[in-house]
KEVO-276023 format. One record per atom (N, C-alpha, C): residue in one letter; x negated, y negated, z negated. Coordinates in pm, whole numbers, padded with zeros to 5 digits, always signed. Layout:
aXYZ ...
***
This chain:
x-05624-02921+01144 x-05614-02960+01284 x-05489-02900+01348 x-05381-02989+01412 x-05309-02958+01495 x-05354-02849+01607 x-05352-02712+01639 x-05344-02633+01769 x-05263-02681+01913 x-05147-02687+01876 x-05064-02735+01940 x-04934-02830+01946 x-04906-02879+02015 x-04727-02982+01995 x-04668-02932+02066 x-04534-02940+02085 x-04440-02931+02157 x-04310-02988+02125 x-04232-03114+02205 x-04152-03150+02200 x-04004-03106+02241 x-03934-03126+02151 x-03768-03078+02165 x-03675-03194+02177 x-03564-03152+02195 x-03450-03248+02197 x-03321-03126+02107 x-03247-03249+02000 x-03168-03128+01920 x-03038-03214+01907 x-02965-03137+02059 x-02834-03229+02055 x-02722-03217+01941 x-02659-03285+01936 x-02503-03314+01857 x-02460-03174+01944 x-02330-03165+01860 x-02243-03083+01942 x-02094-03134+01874 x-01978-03076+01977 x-01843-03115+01973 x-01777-03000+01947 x-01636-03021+01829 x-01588-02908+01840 x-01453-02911+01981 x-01453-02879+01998 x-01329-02858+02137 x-01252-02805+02115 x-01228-02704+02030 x-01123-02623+01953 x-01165-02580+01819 x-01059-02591+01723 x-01112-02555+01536 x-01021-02499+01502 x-01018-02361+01449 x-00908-02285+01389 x-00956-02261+01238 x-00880-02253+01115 x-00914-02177+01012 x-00858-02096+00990 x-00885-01950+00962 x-00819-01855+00937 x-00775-01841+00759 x-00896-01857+00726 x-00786-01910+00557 x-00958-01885+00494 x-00980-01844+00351 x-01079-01850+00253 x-01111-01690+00274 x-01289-01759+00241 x-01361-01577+00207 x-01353-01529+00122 x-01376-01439+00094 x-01464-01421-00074 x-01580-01481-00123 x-01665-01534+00005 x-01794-01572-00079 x-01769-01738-00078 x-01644-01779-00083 x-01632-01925-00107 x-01583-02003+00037 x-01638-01957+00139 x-01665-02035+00270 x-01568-02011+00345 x-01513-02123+00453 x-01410-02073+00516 x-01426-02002+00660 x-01327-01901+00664 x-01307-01775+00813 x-01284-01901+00909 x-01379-01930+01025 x-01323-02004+01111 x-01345-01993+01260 x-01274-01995+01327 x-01297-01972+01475 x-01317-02089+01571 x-01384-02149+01626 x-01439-02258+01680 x-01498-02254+01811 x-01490-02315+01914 x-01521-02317+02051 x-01614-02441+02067 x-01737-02446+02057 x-01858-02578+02040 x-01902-02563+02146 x-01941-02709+02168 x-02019-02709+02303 x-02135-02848+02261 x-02287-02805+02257 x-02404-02941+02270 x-02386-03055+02389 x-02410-03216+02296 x-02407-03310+02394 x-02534-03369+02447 x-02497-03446+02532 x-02608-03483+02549 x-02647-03593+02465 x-02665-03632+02333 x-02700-03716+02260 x-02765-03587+02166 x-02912-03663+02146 x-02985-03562+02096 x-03062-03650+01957 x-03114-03572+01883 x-03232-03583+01798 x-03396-03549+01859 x-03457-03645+01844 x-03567-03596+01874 x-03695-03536+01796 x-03725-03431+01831 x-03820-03364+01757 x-03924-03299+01765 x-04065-03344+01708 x-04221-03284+01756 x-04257-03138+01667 x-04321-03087+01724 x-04338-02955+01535 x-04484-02935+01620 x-04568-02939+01551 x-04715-02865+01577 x-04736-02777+01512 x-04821-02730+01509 x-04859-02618+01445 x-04970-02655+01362 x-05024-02619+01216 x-05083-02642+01115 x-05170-02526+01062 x-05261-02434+00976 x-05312-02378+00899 x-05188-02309+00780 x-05181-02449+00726 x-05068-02434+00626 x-04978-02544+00629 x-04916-02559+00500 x-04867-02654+00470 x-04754-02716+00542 x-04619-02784+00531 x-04546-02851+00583 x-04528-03000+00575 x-04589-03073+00695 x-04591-03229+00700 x-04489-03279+00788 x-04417-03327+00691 x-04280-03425+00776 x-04255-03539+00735 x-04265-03580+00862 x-04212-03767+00870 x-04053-03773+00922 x-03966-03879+00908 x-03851-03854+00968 x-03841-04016+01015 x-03779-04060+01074 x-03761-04222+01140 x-03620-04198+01189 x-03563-04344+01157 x-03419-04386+01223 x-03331-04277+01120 x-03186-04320+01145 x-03065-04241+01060 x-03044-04318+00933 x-03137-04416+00915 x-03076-04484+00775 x-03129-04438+00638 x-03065-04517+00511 x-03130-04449+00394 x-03029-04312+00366 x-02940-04250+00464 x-02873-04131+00411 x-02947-04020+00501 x-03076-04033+00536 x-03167-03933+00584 x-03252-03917+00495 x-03319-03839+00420 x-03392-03815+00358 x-03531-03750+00432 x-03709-03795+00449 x-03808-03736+00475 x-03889-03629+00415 x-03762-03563+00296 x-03870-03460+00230 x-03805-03332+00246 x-03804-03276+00088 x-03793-03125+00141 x-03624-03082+00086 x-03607-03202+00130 x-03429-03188+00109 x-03410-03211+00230 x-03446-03235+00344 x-03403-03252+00466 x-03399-03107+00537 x-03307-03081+00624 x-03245-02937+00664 x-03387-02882+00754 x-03469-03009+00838 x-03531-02945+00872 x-03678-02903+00806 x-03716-02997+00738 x-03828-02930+00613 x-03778-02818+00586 x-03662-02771+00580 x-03613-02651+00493 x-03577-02537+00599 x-03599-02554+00711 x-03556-02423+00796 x-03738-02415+00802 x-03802-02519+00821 x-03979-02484+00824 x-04029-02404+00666 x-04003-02453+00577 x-04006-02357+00519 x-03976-02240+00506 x-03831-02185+00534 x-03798-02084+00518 x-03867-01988+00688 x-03869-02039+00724 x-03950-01950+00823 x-04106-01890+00783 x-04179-01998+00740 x-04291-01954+00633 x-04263-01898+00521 x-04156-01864+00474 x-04136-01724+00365 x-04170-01604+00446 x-04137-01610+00574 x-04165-01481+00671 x-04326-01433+00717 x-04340-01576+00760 x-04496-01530+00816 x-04565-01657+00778 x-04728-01598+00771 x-04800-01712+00698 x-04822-01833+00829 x-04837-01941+00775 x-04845-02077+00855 x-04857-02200+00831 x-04815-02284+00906 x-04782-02429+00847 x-04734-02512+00987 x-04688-02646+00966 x-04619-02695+01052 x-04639-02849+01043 x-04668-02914+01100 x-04659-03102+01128 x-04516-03159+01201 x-04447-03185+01140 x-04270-03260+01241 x-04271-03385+01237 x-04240-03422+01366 x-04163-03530+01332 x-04046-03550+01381 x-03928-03609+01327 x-03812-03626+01333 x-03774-03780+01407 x-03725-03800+01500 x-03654-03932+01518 x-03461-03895+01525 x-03438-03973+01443 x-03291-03973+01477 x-03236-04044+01537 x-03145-04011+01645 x-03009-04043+01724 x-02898-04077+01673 x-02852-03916+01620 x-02733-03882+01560 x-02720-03960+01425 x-02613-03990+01354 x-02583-04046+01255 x-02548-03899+01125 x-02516-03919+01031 x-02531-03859+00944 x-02366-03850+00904 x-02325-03753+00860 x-02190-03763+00780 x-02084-03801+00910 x-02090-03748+01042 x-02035-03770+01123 x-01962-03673+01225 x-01981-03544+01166 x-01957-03447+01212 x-01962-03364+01324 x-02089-03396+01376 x-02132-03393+01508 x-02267-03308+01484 x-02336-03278+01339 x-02389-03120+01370 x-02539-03162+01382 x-02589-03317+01340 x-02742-03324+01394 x-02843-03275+01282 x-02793-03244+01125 x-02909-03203+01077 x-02926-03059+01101 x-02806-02966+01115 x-02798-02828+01142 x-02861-02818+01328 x-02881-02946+01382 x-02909-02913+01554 x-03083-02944+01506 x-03115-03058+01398 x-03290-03051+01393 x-03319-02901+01303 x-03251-02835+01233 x-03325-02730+01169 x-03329-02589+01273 x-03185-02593+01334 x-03187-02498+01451 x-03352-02525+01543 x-03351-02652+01590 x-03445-02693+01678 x-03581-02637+01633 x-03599-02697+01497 x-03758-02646+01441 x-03736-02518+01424 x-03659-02397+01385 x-03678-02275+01422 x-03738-02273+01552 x-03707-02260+01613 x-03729-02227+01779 x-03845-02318+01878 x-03849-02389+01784 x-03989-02476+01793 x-04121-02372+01771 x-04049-02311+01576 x-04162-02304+01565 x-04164-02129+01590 x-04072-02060+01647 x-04099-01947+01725 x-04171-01965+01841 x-04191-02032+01908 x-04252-02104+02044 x-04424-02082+02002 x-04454-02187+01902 x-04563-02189+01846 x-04619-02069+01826 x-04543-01975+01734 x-04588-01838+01668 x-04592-01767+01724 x-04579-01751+01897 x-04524-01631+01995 x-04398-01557+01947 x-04300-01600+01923 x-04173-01481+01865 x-04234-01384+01775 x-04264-01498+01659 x-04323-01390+01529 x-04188-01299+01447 x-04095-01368+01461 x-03980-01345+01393 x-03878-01227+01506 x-03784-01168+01471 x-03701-01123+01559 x-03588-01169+01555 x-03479-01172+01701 x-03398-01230+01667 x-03290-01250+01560 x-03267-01107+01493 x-03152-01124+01426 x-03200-01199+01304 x-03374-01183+01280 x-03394-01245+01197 x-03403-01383+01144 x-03480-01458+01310 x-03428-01597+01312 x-03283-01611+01291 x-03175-01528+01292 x-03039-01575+01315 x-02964-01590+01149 x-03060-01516+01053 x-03015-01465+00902 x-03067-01580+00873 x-03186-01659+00890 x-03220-01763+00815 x-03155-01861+00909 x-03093-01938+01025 x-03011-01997+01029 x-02876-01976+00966 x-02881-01875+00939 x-02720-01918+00876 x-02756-01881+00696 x-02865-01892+00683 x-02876-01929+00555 x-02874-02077+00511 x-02937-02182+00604 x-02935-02302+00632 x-02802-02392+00609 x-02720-02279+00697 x-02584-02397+00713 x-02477-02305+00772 x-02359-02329+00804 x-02259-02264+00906 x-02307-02290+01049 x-02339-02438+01072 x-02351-02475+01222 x-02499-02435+01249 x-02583-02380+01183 x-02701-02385+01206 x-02733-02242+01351 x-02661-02170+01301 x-02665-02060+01453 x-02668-02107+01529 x-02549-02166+01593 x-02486-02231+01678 x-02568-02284+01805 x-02626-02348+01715 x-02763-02440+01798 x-02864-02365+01832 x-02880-02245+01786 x-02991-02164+01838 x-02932-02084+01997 x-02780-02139+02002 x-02778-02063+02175 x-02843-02182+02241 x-02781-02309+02244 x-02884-02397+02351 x-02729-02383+02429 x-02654-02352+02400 x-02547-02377+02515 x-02384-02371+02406 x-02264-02368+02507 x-02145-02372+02464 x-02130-02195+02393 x-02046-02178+02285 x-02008-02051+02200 x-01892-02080+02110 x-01820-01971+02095 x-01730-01935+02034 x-01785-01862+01931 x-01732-01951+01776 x-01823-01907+01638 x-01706-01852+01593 x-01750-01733+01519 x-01660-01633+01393 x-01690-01700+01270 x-01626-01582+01210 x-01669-01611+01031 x-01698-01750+00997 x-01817-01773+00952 x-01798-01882+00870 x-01895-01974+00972 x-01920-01928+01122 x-02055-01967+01206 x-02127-01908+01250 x-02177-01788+01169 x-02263-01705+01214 x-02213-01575+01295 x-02103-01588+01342 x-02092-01458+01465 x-02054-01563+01598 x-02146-01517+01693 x-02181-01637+01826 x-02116-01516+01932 x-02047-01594+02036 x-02048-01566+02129 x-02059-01606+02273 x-02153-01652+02311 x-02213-01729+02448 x-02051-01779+02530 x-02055-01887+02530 x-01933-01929+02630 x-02005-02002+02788 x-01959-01966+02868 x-01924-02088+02995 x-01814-02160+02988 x-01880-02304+02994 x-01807-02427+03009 x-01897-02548+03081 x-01791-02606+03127 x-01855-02689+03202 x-01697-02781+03219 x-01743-02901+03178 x-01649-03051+03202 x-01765-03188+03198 x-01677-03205+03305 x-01796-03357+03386 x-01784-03430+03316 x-01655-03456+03244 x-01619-03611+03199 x-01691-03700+03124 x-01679-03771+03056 x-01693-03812+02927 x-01685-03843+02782 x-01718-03845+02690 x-01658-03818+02582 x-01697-03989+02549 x-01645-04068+02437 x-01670-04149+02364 x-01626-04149+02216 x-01731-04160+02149 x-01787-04111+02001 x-01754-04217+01940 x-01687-04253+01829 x-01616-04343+01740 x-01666-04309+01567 x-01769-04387+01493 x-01743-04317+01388 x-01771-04497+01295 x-01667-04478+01189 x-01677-04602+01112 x-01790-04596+01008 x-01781-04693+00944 x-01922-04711+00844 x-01925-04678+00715 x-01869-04509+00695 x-01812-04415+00624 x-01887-04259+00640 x-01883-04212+00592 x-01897-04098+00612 x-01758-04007+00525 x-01763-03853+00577 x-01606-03804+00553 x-01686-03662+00484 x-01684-03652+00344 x-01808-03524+00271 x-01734-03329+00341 x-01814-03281+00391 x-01767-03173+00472 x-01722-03077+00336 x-01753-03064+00192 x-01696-03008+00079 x-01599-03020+00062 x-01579-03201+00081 x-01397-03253+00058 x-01331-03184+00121 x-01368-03240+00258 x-01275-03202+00365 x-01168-03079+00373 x-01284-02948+00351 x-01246-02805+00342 x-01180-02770+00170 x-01201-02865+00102 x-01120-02829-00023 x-01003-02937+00003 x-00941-03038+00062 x-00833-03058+00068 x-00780-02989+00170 x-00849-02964+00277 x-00795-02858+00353 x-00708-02704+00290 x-00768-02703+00175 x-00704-02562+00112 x-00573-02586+00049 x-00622-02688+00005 x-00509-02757-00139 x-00351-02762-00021 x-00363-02812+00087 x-00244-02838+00159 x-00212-02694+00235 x-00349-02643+00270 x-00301-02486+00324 x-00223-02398+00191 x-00253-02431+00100 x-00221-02361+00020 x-00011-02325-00025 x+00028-02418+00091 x+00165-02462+00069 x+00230-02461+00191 x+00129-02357+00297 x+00192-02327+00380 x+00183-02152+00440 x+00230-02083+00530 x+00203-01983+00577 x+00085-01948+00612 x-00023-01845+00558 x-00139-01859+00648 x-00148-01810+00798 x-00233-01834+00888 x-00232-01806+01031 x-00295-01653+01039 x-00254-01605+01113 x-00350-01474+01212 x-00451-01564+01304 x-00573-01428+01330 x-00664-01475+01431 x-00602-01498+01537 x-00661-01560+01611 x-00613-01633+01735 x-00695-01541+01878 x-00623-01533+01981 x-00636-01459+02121 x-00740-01544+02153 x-00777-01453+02291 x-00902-01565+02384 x-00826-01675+02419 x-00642-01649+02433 x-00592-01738+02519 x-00575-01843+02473 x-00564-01836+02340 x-00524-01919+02250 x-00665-02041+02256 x-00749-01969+02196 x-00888-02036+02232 x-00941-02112+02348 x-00907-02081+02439 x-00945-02181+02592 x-00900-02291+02565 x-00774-02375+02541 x-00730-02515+02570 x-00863-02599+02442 x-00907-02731+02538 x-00965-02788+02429 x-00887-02931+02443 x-00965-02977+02339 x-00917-03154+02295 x-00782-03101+02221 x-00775-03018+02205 x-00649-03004+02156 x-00579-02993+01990 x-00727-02885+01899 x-00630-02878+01787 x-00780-02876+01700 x-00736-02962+01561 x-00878-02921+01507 x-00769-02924+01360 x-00784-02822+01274 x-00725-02776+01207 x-00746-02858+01062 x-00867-02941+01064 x-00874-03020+00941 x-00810-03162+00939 x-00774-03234+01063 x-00740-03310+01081 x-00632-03409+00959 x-00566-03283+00921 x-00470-03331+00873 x-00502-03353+00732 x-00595-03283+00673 x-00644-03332+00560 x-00739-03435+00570 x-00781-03502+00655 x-00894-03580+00662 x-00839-03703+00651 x-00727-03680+00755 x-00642-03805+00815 x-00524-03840+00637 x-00515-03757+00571 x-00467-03766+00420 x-00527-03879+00380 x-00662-03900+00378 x-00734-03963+00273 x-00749-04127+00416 x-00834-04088+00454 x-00888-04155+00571 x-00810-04216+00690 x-00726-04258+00669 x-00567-04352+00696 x-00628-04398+00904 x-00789-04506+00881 x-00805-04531+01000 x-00820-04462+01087 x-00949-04308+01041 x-00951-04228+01135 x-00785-04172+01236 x-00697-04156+01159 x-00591-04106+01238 x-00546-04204+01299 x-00584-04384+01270 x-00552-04493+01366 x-00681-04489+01513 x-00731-04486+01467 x-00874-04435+01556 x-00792-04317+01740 x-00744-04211+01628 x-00724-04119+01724 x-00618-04181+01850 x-00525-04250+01745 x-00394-04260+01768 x-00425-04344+01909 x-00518-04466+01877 x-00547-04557+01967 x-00615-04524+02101 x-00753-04387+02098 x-00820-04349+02177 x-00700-04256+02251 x-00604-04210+02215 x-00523-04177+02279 x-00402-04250+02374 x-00431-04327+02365 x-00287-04411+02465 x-00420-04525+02532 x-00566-04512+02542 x-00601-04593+02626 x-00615-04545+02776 x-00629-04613+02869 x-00616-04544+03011 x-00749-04471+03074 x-00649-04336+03100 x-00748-04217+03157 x-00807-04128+03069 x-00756-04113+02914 x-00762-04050+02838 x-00682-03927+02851 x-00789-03801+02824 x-00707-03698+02822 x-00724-03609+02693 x-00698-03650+02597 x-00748-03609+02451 x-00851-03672+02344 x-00765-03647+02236 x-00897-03728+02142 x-00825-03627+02023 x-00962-03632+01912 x-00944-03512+01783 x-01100-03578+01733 x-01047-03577+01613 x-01159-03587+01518 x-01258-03447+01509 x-01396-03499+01491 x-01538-03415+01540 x-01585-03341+01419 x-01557-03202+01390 x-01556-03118+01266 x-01469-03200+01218 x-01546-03206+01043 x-01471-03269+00959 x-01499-03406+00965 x-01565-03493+01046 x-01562-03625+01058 x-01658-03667+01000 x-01704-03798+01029 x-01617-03933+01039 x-01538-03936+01196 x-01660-03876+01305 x-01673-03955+01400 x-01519-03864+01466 x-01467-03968+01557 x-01339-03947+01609 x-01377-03940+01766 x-01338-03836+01888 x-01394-03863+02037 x-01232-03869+02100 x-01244-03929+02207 x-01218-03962+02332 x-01208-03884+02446 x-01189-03812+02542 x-01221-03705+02570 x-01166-03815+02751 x-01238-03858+02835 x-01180-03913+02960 x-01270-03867+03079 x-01159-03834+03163 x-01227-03783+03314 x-01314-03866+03367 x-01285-04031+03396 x-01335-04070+03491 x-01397-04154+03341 x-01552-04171+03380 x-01677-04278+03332 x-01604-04408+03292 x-01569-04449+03411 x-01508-04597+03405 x-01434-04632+03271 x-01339-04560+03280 x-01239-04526+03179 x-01268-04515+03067 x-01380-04438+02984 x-01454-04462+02887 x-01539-04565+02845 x-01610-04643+02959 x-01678-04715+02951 x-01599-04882+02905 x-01470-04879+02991 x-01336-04971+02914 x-01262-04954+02801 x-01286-04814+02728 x-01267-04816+02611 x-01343-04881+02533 x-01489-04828+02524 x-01610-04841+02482 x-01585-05031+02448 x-01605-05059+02568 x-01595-05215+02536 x-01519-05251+02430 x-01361-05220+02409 x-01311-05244+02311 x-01295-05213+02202 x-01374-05094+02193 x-01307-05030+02080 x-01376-05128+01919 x-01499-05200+01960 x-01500-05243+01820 x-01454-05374+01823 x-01374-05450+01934 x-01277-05544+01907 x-01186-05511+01785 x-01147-05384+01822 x-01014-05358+01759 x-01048-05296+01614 x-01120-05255+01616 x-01206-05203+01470 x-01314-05220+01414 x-01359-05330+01450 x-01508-05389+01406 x-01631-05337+01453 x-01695-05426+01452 x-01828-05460+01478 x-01942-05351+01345 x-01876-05311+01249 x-01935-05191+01198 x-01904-05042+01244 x-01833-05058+01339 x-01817-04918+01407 x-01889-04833+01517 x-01959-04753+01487 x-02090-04681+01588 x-02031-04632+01679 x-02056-04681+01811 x-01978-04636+01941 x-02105-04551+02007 x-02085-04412+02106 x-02175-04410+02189 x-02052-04325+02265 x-02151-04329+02419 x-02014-04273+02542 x-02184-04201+02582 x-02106-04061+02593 x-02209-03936+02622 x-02107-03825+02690 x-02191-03707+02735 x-02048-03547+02792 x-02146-03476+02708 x-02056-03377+02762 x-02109-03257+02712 x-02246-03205+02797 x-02330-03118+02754 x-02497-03061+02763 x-02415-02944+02859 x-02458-02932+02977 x-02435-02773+03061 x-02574-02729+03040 
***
């Protein structure tokens, strides 16, 4: 018997600024990142159970998986390595997959904190914070519920204020861009240049501005950098950068309108297989 439900919402998030500082030792890359949650969410139920973990998942396509390869079966589990339990989810998806916008690491964040809710804060924090970032890099992230500036490889958070009205519009083709590739051609070309020092706070404030994989992505993936090129010279645009490591490419425009006249065109110009949504950022 179910005890209780409780419903969540487990937004996307944007990177706004992406630095790499270069390779770890344990494989993963040093990166400094300024994220902020949108308002385009995943939706998600978790009850509480005896034992056992029951998950259904709906929407996202056949590149979602409903079992225990899905991130969030797997943060419910790993929370039940801690304390005894069980859990009922269900998953609806929003977010698209392979798009770089953070929704399976925003549903496993979510069912943590779901299912701390449930358990009364059985866990402590740093501990919920070791098994999110056992999960994933972005998986912390999502456990602020707001905008942060990530260290290391994700897991060092630091609470940001931000706040921008505008709008963003989300571009992703009928592709996905593998986040392994990405960061290993990312090396292959870093590898032939100077590496960077960490970067100041000051450095860090400007967004829409620099996302450091770009250029390996845009290597392989020829349209995405036509994508950018285009969301950039339409009117009332004030930035566009591909979202992590991609697919999806944003838009970054002050006034609604302005996005909303992109929006219209953009799959004139790039087809009718191209997933458009016009969303801002989560305050």
């Amino acid at each position: 018997m179910i005890e209780s439900m409780i419903l969540l919402e487990a937004p996307a998030k944007v990177n706004l600024w992406l630095k790499i500082i270069g390779k770890r030792s344990d494989g993963f890359h040093e990166l400094e990142t300024l994220m902020a949650p949108l308002r385009l969410s995943d939706e998600i139920s978790v009850g509480r159970e005896e034992s056992g973990i029951f998950f259904e998942c709906s929407g996202g396509g056949s590149d979602v998986t409903g079992g225990p390869d899905n991130l969030a079966w797997r943060a419910a589990a790993a929370y039940f390595e801690k304390i005894p339990g069980g859990a009922r989810i269900a998953l609806k998806k929003n977010i698209p997959s392979g798009a770089g916008l953070g929704g399976g690491s925003s549903d496993a964040a979510s069912v943590l904190l779901g299912l701390q809710e449930l358990y009364g804060n059985a866990l402590p924090g740093n501990e919920l914070l070791g098994i999110a970032a056992k999960l994933g890099s972005d998986v912390p992230f999502f456990l602020l519920r707001g905008a942060g500036l990530c260290r290391g490889r994700g897991e060092i958070l630091e609470p940001r204020s931000f706040s921008w009205g505008g709008s963003l519009l989300l571009v992703k083709p009928p592709f996905p861009v593998p986040t392994p590739w990405a960061y290993a051609k990312y090396a292959e070309l870093a590898a032939r240049k100077p590496r960077g020092g960490k970067c100041s706070d000051e450095e860090v404030e400007p967004v829409f501005t620099r996302n450091d994989l770009e250029e390996a992505v845009f290597s392989k993936y020829l349209v995405l950098k036509e994508l950018k090129q285009w969301l950039m010279t339409q009117p009332g645009a004030g930035g566009a950068m591909l979202c992590g490591s991609g697919a999806t490419v944003f838009g970054a425009f002050q006034e609604r309108g302005d996005a909303e006249n992109a929006a219209r065109e953009v799959r004139e110009v790039f087809g009718e297989s191209f997933w458009v949504c016009l969303t801002g950022i989560s305050s």
